[in-house]
C-alpha positions as CSV (number, residue, x, y, z in Angstrom):
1,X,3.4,1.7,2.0
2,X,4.7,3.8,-0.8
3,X,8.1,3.5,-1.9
4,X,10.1,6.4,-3.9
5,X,11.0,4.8,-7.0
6,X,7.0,3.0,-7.1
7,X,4.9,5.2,-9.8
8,X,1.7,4.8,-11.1
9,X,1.9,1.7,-14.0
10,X,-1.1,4.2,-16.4
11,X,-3.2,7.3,-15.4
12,X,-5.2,7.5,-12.0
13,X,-8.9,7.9,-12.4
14,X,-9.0,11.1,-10.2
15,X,-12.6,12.8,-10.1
16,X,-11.1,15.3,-6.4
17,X,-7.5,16.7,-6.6
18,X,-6.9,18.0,-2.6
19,X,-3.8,20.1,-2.3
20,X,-1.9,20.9,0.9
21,X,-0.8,24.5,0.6
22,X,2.9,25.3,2.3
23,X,5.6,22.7,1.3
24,X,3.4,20.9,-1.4
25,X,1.7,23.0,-3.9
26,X,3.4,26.1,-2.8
27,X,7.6,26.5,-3.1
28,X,9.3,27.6,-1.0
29,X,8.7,31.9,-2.2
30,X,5.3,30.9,-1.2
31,X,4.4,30.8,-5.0
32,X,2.5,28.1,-7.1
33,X,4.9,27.1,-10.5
34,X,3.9,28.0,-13.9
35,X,3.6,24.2,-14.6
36,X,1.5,23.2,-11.4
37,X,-1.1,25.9,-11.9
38,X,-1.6,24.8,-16.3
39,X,-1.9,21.2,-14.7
40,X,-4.6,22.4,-12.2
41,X,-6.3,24.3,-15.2
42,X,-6.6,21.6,-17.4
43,X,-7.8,19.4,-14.4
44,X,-10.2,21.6,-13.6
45,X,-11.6,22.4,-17.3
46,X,-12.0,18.3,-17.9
47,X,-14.7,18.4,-14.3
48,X,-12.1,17.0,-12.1
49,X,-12.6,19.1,-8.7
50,X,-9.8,20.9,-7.7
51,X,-10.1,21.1,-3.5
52,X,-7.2,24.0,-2.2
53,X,-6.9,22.1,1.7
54,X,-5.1,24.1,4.2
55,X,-4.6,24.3,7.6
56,X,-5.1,28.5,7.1
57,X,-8.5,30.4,7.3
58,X,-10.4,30.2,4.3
59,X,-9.6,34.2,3.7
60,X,-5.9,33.1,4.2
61,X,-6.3,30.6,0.8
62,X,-8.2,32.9,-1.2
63,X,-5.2,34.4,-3.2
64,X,-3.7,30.8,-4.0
65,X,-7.2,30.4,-5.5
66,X,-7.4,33.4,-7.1
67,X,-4.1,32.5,-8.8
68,X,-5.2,29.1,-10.6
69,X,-8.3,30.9,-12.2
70,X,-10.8,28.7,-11.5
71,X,-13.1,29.3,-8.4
72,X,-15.8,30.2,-11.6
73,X,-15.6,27.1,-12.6
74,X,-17.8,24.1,-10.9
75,X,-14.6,22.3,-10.4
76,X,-13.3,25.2,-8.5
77,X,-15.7,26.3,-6.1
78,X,-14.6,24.4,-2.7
79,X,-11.8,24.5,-0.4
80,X,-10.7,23.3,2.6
81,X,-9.7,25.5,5.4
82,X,-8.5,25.2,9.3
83,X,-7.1,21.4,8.7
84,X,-10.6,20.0,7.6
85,X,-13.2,21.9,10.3
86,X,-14.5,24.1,7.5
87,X,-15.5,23.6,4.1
88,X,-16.3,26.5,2.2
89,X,-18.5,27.2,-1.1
90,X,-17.2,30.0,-3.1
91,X,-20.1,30.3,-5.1
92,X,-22.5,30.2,-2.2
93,X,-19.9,32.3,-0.2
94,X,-20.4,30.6,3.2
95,X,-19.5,27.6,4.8
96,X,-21.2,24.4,3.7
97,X,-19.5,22.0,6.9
98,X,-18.0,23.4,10.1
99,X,-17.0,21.5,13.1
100,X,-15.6,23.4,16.1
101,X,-13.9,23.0,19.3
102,X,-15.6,23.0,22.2
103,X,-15.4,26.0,25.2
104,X,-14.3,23.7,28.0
105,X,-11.0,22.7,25.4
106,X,-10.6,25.6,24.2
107,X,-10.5,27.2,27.9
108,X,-8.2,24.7,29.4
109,X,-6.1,24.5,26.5
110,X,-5.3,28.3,26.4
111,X,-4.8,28.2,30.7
112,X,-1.8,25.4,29.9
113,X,-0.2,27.7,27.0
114,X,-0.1,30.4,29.8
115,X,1.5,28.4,32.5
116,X,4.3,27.7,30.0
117,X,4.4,31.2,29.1
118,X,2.9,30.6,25.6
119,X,-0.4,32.4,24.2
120,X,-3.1,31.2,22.0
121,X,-5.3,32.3,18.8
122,X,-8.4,31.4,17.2
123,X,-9.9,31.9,13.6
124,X,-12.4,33.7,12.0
125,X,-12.7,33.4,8.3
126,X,-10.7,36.5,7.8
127,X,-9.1,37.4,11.4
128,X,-6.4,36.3,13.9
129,X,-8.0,36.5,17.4
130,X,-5.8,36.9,20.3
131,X,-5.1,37.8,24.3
132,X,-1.6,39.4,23.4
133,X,0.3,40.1,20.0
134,X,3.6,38.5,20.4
135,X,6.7,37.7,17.9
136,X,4.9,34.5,17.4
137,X,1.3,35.8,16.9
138,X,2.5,38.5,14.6
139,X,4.5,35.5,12.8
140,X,1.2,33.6,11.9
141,X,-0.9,36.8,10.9
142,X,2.2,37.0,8.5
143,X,2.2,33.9,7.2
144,X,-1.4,33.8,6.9
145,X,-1.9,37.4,6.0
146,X,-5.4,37.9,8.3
147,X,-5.7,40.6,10.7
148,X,-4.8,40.0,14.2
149,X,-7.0,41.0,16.8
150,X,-6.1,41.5,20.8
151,X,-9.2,40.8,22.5
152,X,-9.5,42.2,26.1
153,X,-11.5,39.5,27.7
154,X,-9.9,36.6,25.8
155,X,-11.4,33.8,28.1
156,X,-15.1,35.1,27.9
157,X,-14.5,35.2,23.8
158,X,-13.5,31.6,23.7
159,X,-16.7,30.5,25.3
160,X,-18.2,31.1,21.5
161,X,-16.0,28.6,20.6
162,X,-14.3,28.4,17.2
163,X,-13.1,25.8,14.6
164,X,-9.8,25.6,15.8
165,X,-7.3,27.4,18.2
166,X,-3.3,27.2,17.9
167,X,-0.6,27.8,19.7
168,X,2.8,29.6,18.3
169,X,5.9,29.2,19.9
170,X,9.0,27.7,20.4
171,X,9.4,24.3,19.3
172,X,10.5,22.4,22.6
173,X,8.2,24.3,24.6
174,X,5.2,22.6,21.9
175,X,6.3,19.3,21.9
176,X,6.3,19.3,25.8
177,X,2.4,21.1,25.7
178,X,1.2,18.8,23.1
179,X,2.0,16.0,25.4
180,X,0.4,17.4,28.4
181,X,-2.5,18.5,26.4
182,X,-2.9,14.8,24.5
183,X,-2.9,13.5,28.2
184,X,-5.8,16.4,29.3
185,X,-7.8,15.5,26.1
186,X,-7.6,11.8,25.4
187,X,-10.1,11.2,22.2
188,X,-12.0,14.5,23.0
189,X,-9.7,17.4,21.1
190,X,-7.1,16.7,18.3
191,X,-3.5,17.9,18.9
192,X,-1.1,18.1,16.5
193,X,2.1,20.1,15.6
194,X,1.2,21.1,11.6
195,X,4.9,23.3,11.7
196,X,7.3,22.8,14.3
197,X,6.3,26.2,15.7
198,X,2.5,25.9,15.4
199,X,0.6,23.3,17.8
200,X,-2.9,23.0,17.1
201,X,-6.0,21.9,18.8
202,X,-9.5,21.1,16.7
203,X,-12.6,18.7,17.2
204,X,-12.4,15.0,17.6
205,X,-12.2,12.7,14.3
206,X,-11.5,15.7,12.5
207,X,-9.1,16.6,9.2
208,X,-8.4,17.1,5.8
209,X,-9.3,13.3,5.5
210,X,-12.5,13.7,6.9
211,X,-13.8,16.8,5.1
212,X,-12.7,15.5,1.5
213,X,-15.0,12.4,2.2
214,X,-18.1,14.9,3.6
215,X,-17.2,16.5,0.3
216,X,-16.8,13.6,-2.3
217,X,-20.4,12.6,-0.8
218,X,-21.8,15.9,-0.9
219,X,-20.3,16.7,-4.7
220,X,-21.9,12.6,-5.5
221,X,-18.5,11.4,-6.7
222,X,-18.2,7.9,-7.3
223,X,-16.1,5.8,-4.6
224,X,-12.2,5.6,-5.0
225,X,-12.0,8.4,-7.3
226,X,-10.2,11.0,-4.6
227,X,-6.6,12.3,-4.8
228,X,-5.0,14.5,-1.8
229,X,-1.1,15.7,-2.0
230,X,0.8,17.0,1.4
231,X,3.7,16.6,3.2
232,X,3.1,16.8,6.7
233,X,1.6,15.7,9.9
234,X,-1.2,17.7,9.4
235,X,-1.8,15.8,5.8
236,X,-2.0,12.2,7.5
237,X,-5.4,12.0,7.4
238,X,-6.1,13.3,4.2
239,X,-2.9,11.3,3.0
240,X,-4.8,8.1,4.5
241,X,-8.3,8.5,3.7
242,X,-8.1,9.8,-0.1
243,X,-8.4,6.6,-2.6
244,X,-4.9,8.0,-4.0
245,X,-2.7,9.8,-1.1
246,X,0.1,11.2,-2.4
247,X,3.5,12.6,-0.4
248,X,5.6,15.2,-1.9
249,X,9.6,14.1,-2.2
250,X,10.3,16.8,0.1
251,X,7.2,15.4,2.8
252,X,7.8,13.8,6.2
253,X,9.4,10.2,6.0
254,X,6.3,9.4,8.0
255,X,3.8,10.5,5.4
256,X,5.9,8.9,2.2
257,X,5.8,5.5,4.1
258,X,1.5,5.6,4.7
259,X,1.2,6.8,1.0
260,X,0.6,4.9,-1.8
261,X,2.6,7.3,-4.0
262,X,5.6,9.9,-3.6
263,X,6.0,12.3,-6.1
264,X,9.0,12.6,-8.0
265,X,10.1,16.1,-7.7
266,X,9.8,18.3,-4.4
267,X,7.2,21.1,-4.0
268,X,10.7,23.5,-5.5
269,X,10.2,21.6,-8.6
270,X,6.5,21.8,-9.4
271,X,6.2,18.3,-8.1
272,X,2.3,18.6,-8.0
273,X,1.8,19.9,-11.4
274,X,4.7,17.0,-12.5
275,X,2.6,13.9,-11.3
276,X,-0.2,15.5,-12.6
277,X,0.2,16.1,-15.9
278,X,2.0,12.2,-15.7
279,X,-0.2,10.3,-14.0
280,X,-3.6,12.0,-14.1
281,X,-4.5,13.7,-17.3
């Protein structure tokens, strides 16, 4: 258990910097500081991977890449996307790992959001799929900036079944489905609110945590060298399972007291290029 005022005693031997996107690395304009993106350069220039993990499609991350400068680089080439169901090689362009959530969830899951008056969506890398475009629906494409797609037979789509599906809406209505739903599911589906407005549903035993160790293996990186910084709920595992989990100042009580470090400034005062260019390089 972290505690605020606990920092690093020298530098952290950090081969995989992870980065949650909303509320860590980016402010709160949705922009990456001045000071966090020369920290990520110089992190990536000296081999240490540099992992963009976000709960978004991977089209959805690719201008936060595209402003560090350094998807050319070997360091650079991976992200994250959809909370840990996908990783994706930039250099290979296509996924490398993909989990997805089953037909039978995905169906039942979508019937509840309906009988609360709620609608669903599921990803594509670079699209919003959907039965109806609501406030809500038209919220995430926003946020997300992918498309958003009404499909006409919604329930015959989501027997392809996809990597994840959410659910926008308001945020009592979501914490009364995700209860019903963890009650349907039991260990088979993970549900989780990532924003209070956004409850999601993906594969079993799967995260941010998970994919970061599928892709320390895969990369050969030598144990305990991984580094992941978030801030919410949908950061626990990667906040649990990374050698060095770090919560922003600004993070979830919940996450600071399961890290083993809290940075020192929030995600408004480049706190992830701060620790950084302390504690890493």
């Amino acid at each position: 258990m972290a505690k605020e005022n606990e920092m690093p005693k020298g530098k952290l031997p950090a081969k995989l910097i992870a980065l949650d996107l909303d509320d860590t690395l980016l402010d709160s304009h949705q922009q990456i500081s001045d000071e966090t993106v020369h920290a990520l350069r110089r992190a990536a220039a000296l081999g240490i991977y540099v992992v963009l993990c976000s709960g978004r499609a991977e089209d959805a991350i690719l201008p936060f890449v595209r402003r560090l400068e350094i998807a050319g680089m070997q360091a650079g080439r991976y992200i994250i996307a959809v909370n840990g169901c996908s990783v994706f090689d930039m250099h290979e362009r296509k996924r490398i790992y993909s989990r997805t959530v089953s037909a039978d969830i995905l169906l039942h899951a979508n019937r509840r959001a309906k009988e609360v008056g709620l609608v669903s969506e599921v990803y594509d890398p670079d699209t919003i799929h959907t039965e109806e475009a609501t406030e809500w629906t038209r919220l995430d494409s926003d946020l997300c900036h992918l498309k958003l797609n009404v499909v006409p037979d919604y329930e015959n789509f989501l027997k392809r079944g996809f990597v994840k599906m959410l659910i926008p809406g308001d945020p009592g209505l979501l914490q009364k489905l995700q209860a019903t739903l963890k009650a349907d599911f039991g260990n088979t589906a993970s549900v989780f609110i990532s924003k209070p407005y956004f409850l999601e549903i993906l594969p079993p035993d799967c995260g941010k945590g998970e994919a970061i160790s599928w892709l320390s293996d895969h990369i050969g990186l030598p144990p305990g060298t991984t580094m992941g910084f978030g801030d919410s709920m949908n950061d626990e595992s990667m906040i649990r399972k990374c050698t060095f989990g770090i919560a922003m100042k600004n993070g979830l009580q919940e996450i600071k007291d399961m890290a083993a470090f809290v940075t020192e400034k929030t995600n408004d005062e480049s706190g992830v290029g701060d620790f950084i260019n302390k504690y890493v390089l």
